[in-house]
C-alpha positions as a Markdown table, in Angstrom:
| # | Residue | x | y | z |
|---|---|---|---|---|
| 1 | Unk | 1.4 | -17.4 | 64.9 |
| 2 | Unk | 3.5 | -15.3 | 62.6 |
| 3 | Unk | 3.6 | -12.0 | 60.5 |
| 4 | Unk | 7.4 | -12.2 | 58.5 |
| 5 | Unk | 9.0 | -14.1 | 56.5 |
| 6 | Unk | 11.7 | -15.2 | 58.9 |
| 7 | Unk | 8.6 | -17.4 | 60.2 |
| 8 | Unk | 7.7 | -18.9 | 56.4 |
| 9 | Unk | 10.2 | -22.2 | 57.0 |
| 10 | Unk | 8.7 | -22.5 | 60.9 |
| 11 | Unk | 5.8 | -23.0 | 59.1 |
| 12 | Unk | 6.1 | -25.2 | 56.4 |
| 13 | Unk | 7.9 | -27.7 | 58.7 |
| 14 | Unk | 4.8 | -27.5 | 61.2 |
| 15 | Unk | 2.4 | -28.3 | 58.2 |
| 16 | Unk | 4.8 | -31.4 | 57.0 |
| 17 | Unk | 4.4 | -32.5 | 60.4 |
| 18 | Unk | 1.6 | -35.2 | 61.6 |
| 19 | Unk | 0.3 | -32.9 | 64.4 |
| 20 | Unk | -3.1 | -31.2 | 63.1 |
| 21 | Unk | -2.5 | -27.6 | 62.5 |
| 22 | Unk | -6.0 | -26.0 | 63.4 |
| 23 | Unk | -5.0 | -22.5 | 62.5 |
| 24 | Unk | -2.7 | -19.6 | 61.6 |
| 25 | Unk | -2.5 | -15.9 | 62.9 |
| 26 | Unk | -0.9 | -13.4 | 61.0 |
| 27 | Unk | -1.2 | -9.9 | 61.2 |
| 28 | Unk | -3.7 | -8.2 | 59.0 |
| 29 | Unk | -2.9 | -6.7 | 55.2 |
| 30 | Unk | -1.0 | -3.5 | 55.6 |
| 31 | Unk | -0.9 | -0.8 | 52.7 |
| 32 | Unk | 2.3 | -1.1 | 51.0 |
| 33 | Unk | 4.2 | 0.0 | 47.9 |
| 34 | Unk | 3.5 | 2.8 | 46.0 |
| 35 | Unk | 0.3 | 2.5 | 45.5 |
| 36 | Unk | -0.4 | 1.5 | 49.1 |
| 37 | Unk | -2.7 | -1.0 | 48.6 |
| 38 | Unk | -3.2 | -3.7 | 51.3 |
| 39 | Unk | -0.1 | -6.7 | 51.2 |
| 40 | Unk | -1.1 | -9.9 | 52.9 |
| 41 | Unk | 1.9 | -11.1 | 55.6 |
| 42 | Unk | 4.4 | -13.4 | 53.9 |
| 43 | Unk | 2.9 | -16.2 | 56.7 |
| 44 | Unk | -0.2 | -15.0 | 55.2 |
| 45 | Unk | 0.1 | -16.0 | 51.4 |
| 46 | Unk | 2.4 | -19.4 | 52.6 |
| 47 | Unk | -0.6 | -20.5 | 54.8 |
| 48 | Unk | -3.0 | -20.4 | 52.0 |
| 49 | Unk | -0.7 | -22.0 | 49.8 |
| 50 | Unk | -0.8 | -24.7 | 52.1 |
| 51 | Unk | -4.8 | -24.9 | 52.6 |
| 52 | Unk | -4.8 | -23.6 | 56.1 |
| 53 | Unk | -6.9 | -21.7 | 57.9 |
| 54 | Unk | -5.9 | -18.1 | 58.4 |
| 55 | Unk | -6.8 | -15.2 | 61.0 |
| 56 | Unk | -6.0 | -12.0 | 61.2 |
| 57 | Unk | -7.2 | -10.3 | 64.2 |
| 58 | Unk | -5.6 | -6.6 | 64.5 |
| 59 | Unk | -5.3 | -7.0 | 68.3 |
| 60 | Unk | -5.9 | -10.1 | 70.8 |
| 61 | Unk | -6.5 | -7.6 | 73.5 |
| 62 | Unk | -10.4 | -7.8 | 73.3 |
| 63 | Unk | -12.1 | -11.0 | 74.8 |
| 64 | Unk | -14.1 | -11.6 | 71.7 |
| 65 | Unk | -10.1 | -12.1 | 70.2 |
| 66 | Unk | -9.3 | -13.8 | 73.3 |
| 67 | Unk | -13.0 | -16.0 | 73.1 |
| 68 | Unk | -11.8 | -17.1 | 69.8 |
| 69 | Unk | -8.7 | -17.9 | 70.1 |
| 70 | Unk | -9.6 | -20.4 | 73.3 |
| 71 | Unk | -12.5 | -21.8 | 71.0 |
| 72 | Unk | -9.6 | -23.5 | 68.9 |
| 73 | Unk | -8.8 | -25.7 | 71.8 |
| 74 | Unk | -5.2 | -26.0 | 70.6 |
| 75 | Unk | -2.6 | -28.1 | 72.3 |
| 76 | Unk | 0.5 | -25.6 | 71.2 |
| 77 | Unk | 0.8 | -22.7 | 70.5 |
| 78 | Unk | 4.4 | -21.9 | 68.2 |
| 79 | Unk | 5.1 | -18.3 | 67.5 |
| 80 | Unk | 7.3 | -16.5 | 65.2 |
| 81 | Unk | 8.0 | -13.1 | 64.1 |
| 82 | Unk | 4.7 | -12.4 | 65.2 |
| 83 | Unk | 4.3 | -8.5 | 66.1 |
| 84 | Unk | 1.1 | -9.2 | 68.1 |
| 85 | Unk | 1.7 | -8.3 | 72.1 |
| 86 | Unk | 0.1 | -11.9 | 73.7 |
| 87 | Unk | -1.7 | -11.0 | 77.2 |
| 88 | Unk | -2.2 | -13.9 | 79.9 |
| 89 | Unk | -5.7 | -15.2 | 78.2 |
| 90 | Unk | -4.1 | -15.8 | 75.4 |
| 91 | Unk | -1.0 | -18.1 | 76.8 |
| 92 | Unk | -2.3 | -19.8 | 79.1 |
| 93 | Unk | -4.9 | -21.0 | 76.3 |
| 94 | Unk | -3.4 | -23.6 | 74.9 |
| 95 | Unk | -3.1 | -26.6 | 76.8 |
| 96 | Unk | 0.9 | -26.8 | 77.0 |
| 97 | Unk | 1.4 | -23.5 | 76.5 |
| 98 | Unk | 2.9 | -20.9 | 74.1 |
| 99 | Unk | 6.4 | -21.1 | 72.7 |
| 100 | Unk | 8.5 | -18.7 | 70.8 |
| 101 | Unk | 11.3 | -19.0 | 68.3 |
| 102 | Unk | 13.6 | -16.3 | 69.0 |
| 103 | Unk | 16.3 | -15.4 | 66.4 |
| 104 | Unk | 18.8 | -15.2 | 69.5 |
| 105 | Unk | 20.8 | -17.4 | 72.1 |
| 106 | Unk | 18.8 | -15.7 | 74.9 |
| 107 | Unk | 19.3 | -14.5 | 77.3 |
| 108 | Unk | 21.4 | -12.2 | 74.8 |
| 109 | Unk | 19.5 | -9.9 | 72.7 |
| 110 | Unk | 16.0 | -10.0 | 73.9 |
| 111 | Unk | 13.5 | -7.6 | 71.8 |
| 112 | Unk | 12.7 | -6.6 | 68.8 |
| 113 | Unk | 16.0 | -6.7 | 66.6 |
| 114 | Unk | 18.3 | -9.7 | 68.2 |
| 115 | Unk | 19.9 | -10.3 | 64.4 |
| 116 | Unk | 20.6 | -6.8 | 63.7 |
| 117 | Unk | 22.2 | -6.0 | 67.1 |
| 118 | Unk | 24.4 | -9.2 | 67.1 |
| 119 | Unk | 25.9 | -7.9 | 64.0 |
| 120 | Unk | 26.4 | -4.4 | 65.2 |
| 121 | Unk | 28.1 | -5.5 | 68.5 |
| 122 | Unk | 30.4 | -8.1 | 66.7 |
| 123 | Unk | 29.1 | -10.9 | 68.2 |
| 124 | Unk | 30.6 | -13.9 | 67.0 |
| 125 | Unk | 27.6 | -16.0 | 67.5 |
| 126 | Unk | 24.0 | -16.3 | 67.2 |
| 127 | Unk | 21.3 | -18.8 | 67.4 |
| 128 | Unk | 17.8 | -19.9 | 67.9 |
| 129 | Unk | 16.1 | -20.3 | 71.1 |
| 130 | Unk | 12.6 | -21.9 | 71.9 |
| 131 | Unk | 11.4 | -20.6 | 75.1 |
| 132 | Unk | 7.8 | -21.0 | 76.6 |
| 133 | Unk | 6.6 | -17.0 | 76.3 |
| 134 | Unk | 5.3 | -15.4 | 79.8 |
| 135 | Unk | 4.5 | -12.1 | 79.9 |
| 136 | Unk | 7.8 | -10.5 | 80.4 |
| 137 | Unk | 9.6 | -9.5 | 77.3 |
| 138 | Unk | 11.2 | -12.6 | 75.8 |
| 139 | Unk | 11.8 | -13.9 | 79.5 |
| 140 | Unk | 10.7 | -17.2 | 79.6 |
| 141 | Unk | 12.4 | -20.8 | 80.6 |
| 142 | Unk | 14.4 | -21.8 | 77.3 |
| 143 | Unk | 13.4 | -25.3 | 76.2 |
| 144 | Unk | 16.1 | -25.7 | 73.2 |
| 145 | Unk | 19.4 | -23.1 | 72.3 |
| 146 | Unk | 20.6 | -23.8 | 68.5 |
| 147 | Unk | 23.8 | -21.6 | 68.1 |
| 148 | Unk | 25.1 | -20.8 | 64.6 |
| 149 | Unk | 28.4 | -18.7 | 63.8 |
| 150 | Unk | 28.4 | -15.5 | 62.4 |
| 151 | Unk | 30.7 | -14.8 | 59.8 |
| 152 | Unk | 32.7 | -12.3 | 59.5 |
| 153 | Unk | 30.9 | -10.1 | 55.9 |
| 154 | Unk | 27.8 | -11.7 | 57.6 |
| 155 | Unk | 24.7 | -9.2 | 56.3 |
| 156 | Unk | 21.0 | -8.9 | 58.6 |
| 157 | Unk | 19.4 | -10.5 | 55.4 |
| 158 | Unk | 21.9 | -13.5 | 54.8 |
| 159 | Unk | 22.4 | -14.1 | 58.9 |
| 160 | Unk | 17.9 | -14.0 | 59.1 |
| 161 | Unk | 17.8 | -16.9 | 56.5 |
| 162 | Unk | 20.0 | -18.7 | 58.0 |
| 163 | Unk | 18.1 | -18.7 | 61.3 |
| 164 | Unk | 15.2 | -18.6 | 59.6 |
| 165 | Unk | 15.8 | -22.2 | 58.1 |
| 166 | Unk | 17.7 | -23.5 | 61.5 |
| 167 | Unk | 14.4 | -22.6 | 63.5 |
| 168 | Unk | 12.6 | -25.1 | 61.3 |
| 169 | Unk | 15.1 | -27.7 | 61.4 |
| 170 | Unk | 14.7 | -28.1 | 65.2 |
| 171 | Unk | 11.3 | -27.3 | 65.3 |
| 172 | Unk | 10.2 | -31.0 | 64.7 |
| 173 | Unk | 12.1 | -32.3 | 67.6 |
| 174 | Unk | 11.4 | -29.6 | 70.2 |
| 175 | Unk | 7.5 | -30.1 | 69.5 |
| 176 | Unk | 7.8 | -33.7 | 70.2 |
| 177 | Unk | 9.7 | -33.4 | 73.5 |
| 178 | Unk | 6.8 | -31.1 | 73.9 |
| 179 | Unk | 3.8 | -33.0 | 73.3 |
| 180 | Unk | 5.5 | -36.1 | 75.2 |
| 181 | Unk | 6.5 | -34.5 | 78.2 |
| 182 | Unk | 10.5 | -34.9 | 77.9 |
| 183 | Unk | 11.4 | -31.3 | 77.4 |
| 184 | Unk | 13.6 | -30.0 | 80.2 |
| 185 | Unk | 12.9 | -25.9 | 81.0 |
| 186 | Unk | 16.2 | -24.0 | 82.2 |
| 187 | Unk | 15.6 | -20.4 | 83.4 |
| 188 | Unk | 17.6 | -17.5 | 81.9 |
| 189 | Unk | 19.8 | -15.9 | 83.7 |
| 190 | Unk | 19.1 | -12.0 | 84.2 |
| 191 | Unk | 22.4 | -11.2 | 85.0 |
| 192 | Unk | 23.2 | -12.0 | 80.9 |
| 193 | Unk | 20.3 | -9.9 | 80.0 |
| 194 | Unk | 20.7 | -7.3 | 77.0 |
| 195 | Unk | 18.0 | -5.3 | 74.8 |
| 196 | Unk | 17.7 | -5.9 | 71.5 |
| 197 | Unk | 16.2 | -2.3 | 70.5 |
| 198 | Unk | 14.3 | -1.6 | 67.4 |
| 199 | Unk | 15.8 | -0.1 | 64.2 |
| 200 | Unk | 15.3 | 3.2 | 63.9 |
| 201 | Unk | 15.4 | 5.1 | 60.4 |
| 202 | Unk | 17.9 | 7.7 | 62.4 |
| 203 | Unk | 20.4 | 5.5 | 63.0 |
| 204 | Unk | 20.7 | 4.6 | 59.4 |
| 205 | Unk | 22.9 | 7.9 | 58.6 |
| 206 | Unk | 26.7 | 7.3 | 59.2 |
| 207 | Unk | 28.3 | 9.1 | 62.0 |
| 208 | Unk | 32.0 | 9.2 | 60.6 |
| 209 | Unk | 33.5 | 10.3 | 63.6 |
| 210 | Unk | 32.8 | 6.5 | 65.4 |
| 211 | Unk | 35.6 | 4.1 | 64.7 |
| 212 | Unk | 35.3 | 2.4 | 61.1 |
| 213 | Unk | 34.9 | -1.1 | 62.6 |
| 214 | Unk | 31.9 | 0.0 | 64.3 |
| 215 | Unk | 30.3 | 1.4 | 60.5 |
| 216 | Unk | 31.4 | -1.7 | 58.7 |
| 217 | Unk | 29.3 | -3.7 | 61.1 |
| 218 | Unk | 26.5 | -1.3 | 60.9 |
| 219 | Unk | 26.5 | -1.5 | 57.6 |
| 220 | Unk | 26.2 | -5.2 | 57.6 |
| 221 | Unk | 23.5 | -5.0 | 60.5 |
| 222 | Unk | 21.1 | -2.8 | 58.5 |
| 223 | Unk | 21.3 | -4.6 | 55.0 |
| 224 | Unk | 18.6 | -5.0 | 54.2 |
| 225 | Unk | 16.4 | -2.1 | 56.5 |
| 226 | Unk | 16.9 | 1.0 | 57.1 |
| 227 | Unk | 20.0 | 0.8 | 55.0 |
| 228 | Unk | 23.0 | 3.4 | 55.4 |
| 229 | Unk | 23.9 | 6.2 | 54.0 |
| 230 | Unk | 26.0 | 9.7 | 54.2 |
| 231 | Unk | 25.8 | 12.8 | 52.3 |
| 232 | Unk | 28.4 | 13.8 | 49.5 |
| 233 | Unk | 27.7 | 17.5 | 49.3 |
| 234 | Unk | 24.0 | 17.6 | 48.5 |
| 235 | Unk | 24.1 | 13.9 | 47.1 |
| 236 | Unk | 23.0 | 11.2 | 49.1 |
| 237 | Unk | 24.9 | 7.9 | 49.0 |
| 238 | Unk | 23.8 | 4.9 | 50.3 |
| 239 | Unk | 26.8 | 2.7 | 51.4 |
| 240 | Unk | 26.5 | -1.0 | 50.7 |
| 241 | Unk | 29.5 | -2.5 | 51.5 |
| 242 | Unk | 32.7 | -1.8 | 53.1 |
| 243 | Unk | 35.8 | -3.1 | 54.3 |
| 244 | Unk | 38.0 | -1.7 | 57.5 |
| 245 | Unk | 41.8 | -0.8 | 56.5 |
| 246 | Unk | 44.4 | 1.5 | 58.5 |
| 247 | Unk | 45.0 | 5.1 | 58.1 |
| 248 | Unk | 43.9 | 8.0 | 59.3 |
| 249 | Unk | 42.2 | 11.8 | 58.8 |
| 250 | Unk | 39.4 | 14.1 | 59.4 |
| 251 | Unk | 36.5 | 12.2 | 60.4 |
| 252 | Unk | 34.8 | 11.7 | 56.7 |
| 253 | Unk | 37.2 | 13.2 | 54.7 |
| 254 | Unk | 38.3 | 11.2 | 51.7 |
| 255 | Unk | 41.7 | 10.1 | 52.5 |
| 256 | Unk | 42.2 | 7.3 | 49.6 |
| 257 | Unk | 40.7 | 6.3 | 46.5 |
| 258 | Unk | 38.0 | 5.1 | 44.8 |
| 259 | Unk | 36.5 | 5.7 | 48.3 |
| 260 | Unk | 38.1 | 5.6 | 51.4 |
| 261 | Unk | 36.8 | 7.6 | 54.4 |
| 262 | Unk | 38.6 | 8.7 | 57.8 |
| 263 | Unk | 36.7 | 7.8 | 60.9 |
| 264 | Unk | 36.9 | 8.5 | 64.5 |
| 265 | Unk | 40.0 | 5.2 | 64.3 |
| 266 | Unk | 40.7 | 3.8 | 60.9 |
| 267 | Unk | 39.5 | 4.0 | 57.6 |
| 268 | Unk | 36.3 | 3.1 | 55.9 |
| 269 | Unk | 37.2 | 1.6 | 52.4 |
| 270 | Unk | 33.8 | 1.9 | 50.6 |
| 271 | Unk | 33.7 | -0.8 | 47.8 |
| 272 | Unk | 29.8 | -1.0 | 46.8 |
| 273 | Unk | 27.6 | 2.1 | 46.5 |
| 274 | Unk | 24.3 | 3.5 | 45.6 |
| 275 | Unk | 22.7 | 7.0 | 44.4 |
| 276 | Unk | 19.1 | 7.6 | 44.6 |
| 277 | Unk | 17.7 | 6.5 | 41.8 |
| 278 | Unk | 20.2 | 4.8 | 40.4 |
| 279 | Unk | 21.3 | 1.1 | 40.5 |
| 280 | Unk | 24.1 | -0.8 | 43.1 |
| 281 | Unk | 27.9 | 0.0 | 41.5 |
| 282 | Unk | 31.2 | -0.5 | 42.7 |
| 283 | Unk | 33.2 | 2.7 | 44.5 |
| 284 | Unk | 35.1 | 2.6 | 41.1 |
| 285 | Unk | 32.4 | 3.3 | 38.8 |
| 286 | Unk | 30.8 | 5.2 | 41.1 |
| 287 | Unk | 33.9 | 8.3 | 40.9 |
| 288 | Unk | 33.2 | 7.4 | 36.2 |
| 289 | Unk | 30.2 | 9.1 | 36.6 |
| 290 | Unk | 30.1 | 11.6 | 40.1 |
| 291 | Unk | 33.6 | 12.7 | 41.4 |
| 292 | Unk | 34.5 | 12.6 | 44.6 |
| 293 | Unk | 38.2 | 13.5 | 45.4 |
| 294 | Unk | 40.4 | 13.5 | 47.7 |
| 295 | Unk | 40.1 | 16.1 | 50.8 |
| 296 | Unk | 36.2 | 16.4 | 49.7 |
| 297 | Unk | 34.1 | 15.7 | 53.7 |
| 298 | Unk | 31.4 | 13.8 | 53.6 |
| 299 | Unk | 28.7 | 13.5 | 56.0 |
């Protein structure tokens, strides 16, 4: 059961796997692009690559979703990315359960955007976790905790592949412990707890007077969605990359060139740009072609 593609590798390693795969749930076609016509889930199109059978129930609230769901008679359930709230009829369906791969070392980070978040609180670490899902958010007893490092220009895009591909690479393992009865269940502890809230499109718009380590991460934490971005008089730049250096000014003045901007502490060296409707440059090309000099505020 997944929607993303952070579940595509989960999936291919279930289907290389001897264990009969009786079915896949994604969620249904969604309009998309400009001319907004309907987009099958990435787990969608991998699934029928593969010659598996696909559902796409909009809800499994109703008990004729629920009905069909039990009719599978499935041993595991292994969700992903899914997007779909799962009520008690459907976990306690399959016969060992339901388990979720969450793109955290839980109990940190529980919700909807654990690899964003990390990144935006500097964590130094991240990680996969199979849990068996309950109907708390994300609460369940952990069966398996991968970590992986996060490095230090780490991006959300590069940091979700990464645990993207680790979540299929002990996916095998963790399903056999399953199916044999070896898999030991520790509890999370609650006191460890933290929320993991969604992105918002609001917080994509950089708040200069916050301390420029904070932006650089933010930066990092919303590549690829929503993005960031400030306002250069009635321009809007998107900011792609950045480092941290010293100095100090206004918050969002320009304080060094080709783009270095004062924050609340430190200084945000912008090195890779965007303007609407143009393509990705560096800072330097970017001041070629639209000025911005030093003393200008931006917001």
């Amino acid at each position: 059961m997944g929607t993303s593609a952070f579940a595509v590798p989960a999936l291919e390693a279930s289907a290389s796997l001897p264990h009969e795969l009786v079915a896949v749930y994604t969620q249904p076609p969604r309009p998309a692009g400009r001319g907004q016509q309907p987009r099958r889930s990435a787990v969608y199109e991998t699934a029928e690559r593969l010659g598996l059978e696909v559902r796409t129930p909009a809800s499994l609230k109703d008990a004729a979703s629920q009905a069909a769901f039990a009719g599978l008679a499935a041993d595991i359930a292994i969700v992903a990315s899914y997007g779909l709230i799962l009520r008690r009829p459907i976990l306690q369906a399959p016969r060992l359960g339901c388990f979720n791969l969450h793109a955290s070392l839980l109990p940190r980070w529980r919700g909807a955007a654990p690899i964003q978040r990390a990144i935006e609180a500097g964590d130094s670490e991240s990680g996969i976790t199979v849990f068996r899902m309950e109907e708390g958010l994300d609460t369940g007893p952990m069966l398996r905790r991968a970590p992986l490092s996060i490095g230090p220009t780490e991006t959300a895009s590069s940091l979700h592949d990464r645990l993207a591909a680790l979540a299929a690479e002990i996916l095998p393992e963790t399903l056999d412990a399953i199916a044999d009865g070896t898999v030991l269940e520790e509890p999370q502890d609650e006191a460890l707890a933290c929320y993991a809230k969604k992105l918002e499109k609001a917080e994509a718009r950089l708040d200069f007077t916050a301390p420029a380590a904070l932006l650089e991460r933010r930066i990092r934490a919303f590549d690829p969605w929503p993005g960031t971005w400030c306002l250069a008089g009635q321009e809007r730049l998107n900011i792609l990359e950045a480092r941290v250096v010293s100095g100090s000014g206004e918050p969002g003045e320009v304080v060094g060139l080709p783009l270095q901007i004062a924050c609340g502490e430190a200084v945000l060296d912008v090195t890779r740009v965007k303007r609407q409707g143009r393509k990705a440059m560096s800072a330097a090309d970017l001041q070629r072609g639209f000025t911005i000099p030093l003393g200008m505020r931006l917001d």
